[in-house]
Residue, then its C-alpha position, 0 to 999 in steps of 0.5 A: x605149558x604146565x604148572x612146572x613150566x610156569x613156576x619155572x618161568x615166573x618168580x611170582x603167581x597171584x592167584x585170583x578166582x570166583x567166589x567158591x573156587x578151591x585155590x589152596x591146592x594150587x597154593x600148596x603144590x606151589x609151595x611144596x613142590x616148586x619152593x614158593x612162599x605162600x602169602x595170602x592178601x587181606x579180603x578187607x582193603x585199606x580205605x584210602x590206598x586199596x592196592x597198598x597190601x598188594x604193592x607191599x606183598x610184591x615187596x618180599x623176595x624169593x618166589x612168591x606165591x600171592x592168594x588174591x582178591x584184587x581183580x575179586x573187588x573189581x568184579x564183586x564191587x560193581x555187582x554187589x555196591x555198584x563200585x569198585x573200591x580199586x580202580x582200573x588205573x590202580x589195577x593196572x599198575x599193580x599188574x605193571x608191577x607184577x609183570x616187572x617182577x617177572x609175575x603173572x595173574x592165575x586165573x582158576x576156574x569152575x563151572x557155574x554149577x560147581x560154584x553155585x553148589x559150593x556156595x549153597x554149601x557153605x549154609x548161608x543164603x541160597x547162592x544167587x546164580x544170576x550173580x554167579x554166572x555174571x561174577x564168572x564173566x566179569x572175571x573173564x572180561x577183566x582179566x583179558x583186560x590186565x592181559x595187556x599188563x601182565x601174562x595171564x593163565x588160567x587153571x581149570x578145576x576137575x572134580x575128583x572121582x572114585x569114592x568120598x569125592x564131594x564137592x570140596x574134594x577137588x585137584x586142579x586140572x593141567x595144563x595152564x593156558x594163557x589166556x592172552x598175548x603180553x602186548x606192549x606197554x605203551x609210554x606217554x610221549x609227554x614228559x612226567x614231569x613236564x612244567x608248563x612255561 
């Protein structure tokens, strides 16, 4: 499946990545070449109802283009305060939510060392590459996680070459592969609103 086929197929794409992972241009071929609006979600998160925002961006119509940092706190929250403010049960509504409105999770990627170099870049402290290459395998693990609630792709970055390629100068490399089946929901057979006698 390419890019093409995926926007054709769903009405909305909430792209997730690794800190240092360059999505704007996947986001920006998405709204100019396939009619997404483009939404980015707030990194700082609502103390009492973290995934509000979320729930609140499936809200809007037309096809929409969503930049994430929800399955970001459920791996950055863990590593760096040792908690997630969203939990997996919040995590897996909203992508009950998402695969309801004909959604998926994009996952775009880089190498460690490609992140490790962007992330130096940017002149604050030294990039942490323990934290780095467990961010990467954290966000492996719980995206085939939220696989079993939402289609999940995943779109690898390949570095331009030729001249003035630097490491900010990167294009999103084709095709989109899923990274796991959609399995079935499975429902409570205990009524929602059973009362007991």
């Amino acid at each position: 499946m390419n890019l093409h086929q995926l926007a054709a197929k769903r009405r909305t794409l909430v792209v997730e990545g690794c800190d240092g992972v360059i999505r704007d241009r996947l986001l920006g071929s998405l709204a100019e070449h396939h009619g997404y609006a483009v939404s980015r979600a707030p990194r700082e998160l609502p103390h009492l109802d973290p995934v509000r925002p979320y729930r609140d961006v499936l809200q809007q119509g037309g096809a929409l283009a969503v930049d994430a940092h929800l399955v970001g706190e459920l791996v950055y929250g863990p590593l760096r305060r040792g908690h997630s403010r969203v939990t997996w049960i919040q995590a897996f509504d909203f992508a009950d939510a998402l695969a309801e409105r004909h959604g998926a999770l994009v996952h775009v990627r880089a190498p460690v060392t490609v992140l490790e170099d962007r992330l130096t870049a940017r002149g604050g402290p030294a990039a942490d590459l323990p934290e780095i290459a467990a961010a990467v395998a954290a966000f492996e693990s719980a995206l085939r996680t939220l696989a079993q609630h939402v289609p999940v792709v995943t779109v690898d970055e390949t570095p331009l070459t030729g001249p003035g390629s630097g490491p900010s100068d990167l294009s999103v490399a084709l095709p989109v592969s899923s990274l796991a089946r959609r399995l079935p929901r499975i429902r409570s057979p205990v009524p929602l609103f059973a009362q007991p006698h």
